[in-house]
VOGU-3710 file (C-alpha; in Angstrom, 3 decimals, decimal comma):
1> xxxxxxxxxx> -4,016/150,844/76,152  -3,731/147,119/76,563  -4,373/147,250/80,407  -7,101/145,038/81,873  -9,067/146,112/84,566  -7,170/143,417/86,879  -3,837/145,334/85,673  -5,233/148,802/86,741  -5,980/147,961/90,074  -2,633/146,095/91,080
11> xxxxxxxxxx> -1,369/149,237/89,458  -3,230/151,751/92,364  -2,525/148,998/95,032  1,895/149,735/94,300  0,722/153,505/94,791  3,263/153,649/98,141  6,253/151,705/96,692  6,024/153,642/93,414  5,900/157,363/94,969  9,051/156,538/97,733
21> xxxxxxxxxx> 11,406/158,929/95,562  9,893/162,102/96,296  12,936/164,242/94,795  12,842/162,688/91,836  12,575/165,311/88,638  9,756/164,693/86,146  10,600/162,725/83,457  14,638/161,995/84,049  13,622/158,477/85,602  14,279/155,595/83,732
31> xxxxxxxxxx> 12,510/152,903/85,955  12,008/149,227/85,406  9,838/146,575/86,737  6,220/148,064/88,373  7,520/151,244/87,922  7,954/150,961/84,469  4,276/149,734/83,658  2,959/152,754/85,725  4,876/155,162/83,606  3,818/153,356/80,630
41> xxxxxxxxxx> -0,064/153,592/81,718  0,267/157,265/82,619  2,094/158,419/78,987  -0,026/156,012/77,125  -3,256/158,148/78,717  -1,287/161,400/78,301  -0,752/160,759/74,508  -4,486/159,834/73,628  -5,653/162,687/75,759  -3,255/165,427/73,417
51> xxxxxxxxxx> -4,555/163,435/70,605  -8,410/163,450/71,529  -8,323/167,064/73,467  -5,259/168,873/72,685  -2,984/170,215/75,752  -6,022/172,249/77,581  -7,555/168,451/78,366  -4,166/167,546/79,959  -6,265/167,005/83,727  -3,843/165,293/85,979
61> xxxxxxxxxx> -6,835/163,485/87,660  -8,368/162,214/84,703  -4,738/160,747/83,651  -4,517/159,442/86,580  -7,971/157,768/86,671  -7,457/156,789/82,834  -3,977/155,280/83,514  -5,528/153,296/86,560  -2,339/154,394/88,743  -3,600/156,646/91,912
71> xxxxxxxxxx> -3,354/160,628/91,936  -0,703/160,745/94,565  1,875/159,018/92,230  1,241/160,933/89,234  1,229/164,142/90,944  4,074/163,194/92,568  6,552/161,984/90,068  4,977/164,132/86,884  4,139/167,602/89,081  2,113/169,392/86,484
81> xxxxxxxxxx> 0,257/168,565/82,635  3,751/170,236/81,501  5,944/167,288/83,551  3,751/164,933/81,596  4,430/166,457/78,407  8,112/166,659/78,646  8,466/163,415/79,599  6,386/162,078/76,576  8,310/163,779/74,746  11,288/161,614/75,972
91> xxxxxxxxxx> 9,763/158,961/75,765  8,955/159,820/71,877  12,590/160,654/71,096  13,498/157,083/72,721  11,343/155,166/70,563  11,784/157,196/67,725  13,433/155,196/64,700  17,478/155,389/64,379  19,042/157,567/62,128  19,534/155,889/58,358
101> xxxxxxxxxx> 22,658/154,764/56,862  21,921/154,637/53,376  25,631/154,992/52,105  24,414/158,324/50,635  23,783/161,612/52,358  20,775/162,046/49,579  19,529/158,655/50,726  19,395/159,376/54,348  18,452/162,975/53,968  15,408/161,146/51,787
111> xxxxxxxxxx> 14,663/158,783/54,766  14,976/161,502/57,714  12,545/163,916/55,685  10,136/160,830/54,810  10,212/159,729/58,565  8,937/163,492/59,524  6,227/163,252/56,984  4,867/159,931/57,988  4,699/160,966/61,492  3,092/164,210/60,982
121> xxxxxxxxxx> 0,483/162,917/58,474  -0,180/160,297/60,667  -3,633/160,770/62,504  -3,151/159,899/66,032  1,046/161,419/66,191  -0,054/164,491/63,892  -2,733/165,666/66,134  -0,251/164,873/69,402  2,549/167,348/67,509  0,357/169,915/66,867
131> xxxxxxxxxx> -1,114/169,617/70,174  2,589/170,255/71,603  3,106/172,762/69,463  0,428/174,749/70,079  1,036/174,508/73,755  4,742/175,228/73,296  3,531/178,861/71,646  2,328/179,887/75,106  4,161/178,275/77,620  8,106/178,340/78,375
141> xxxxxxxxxx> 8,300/174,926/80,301  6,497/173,358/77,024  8,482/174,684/74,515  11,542/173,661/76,005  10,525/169,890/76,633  9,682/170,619/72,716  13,385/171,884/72,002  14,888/169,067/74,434  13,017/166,429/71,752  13,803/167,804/68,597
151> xxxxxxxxxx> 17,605/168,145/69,856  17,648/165,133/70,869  16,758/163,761/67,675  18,774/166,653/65,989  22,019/164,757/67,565  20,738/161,078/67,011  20,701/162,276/63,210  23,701/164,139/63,219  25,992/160,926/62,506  24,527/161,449/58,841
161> xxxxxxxxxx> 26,632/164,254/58,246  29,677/162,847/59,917  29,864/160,265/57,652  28,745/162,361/54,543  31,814/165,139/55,397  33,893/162,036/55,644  33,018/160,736/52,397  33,675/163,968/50,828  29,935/164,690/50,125  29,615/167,843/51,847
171> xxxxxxxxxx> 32,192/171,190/52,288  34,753/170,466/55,640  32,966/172,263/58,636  29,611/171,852/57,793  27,361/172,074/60,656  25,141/168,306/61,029  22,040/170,764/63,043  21,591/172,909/60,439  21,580/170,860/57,636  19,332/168,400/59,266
181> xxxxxxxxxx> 16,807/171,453/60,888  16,866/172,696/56,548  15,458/169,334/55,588  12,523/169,639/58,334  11,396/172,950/58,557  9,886/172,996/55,474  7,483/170,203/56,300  7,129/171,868/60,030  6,040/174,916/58,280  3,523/173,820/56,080
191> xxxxxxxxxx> 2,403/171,347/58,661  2,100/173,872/61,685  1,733/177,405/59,955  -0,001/176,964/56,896  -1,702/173,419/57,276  -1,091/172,289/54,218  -1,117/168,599/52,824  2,324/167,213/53,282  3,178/165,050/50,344  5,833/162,905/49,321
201> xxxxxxxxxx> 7,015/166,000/46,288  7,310/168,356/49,564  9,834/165,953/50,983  11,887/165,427/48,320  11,822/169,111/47,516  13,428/170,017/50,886  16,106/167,470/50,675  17,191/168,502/47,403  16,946/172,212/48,587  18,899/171,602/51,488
211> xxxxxxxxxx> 21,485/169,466/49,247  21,935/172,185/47,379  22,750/174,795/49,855  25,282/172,286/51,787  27,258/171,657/48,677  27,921/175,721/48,582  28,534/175,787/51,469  25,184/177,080/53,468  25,951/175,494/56,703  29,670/175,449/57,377
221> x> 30,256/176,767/60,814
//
């Protein structure tokens, strides 16, 4: 975090004007101004503490204290570590880079599975998925901010397909999800289940799997 200790504490002192929308449901906000450099401070403390800890560090307090914003508000407008999560995870699937447009379904299934590999083999993001992930095995709430992000980027990608079916690169009625969920598992499995290194080969070997299996057919609806 960038914030100086000046920043921090004009952050606590806009405590009252930030928490006057009680009702409000974690993480659907999309605030501007003050409000916006709060939520910043708060997910920027909530990310390094899933990458330093893991999800069992996830102590409202200490975000709170780390983020320099008072309890009240994050309690408040977050609720529990799982409200914090799930709206990282928004914030993640916001910032995430757009779908490709290669002019190629091979070239953008190439750049989809190289974008999940550089983000999981990434230090800080890797430890922060399988942080998530982890916490997703044993809580409901968890895994479905988890499922919210990955369809969210699921349907960002989806265009991909679209414009493949349209070009007459892949059978009528194939379904964008699946095609797109064939391409990533592979490097979600060896990432999550068997911790393996994730190399560039293991990318290109589930896109040209999963090109494979579209072109007979695999995913038509």
């Amino acid at each position: 975090m960038n914030e100086t200790v000046a920043d921090r504490t004009a952050l606590t002192e806009q405590e009252t004007h930030l928490s006057e929308s009680p009702s409000a449901v974690p993480g659907t906000q999309r605030p501007g101004g003050r409000t916006a450099k709060v939520r910043r401070a708060v997910l920027d403390a909530t990310q390094e503490t899933l990458a330093t800890g893991g999800f069992p560090s996830l102590n409202m307090d200490q975000i709170a204290a780390a983020a320099g914003v008072g309890k009240t508000t994050v309690y408040r407008r977050w609720g529990t570590p799982v409200g914090l999560v799930a709206d990282l995870l928004t914030d993640m699937a916001e910032q995430s880079q757009p779908a490709a447009d290669t002019g190629t379904l091979a070239g953008d299934l190439r750049a989809n599975a190289a974008l999940v590999r550089e983000t999981l083999t990434d230090l800080r993001m890797g430890a922060v998925f399988r942080a998530v992930i982890a916490a997703a095995a044993c809580d409901e709430e968890c895994a479905r901010a988890l499922n919210g992000f990955y369809r969210t980027r699921l349907t960002e990608w989806a265009p991909v397909a679209e414009r493949a079916a349209a070009r007459g690169e892949l059978p009528a009625g194939t379904d964008p999800l699946e095609l797109l969920r064939a391409v990533s598992a592979p490097l979600y499995y060896r990432f999550a289940i068997t911790q393996e290194e994730l190399t560039p080969a293991d990318a290109e070997r589930a896109v040209t799997t999963a090109l494979a299996a579209a072109a007979a057919g695999a995913y038509v609806a």
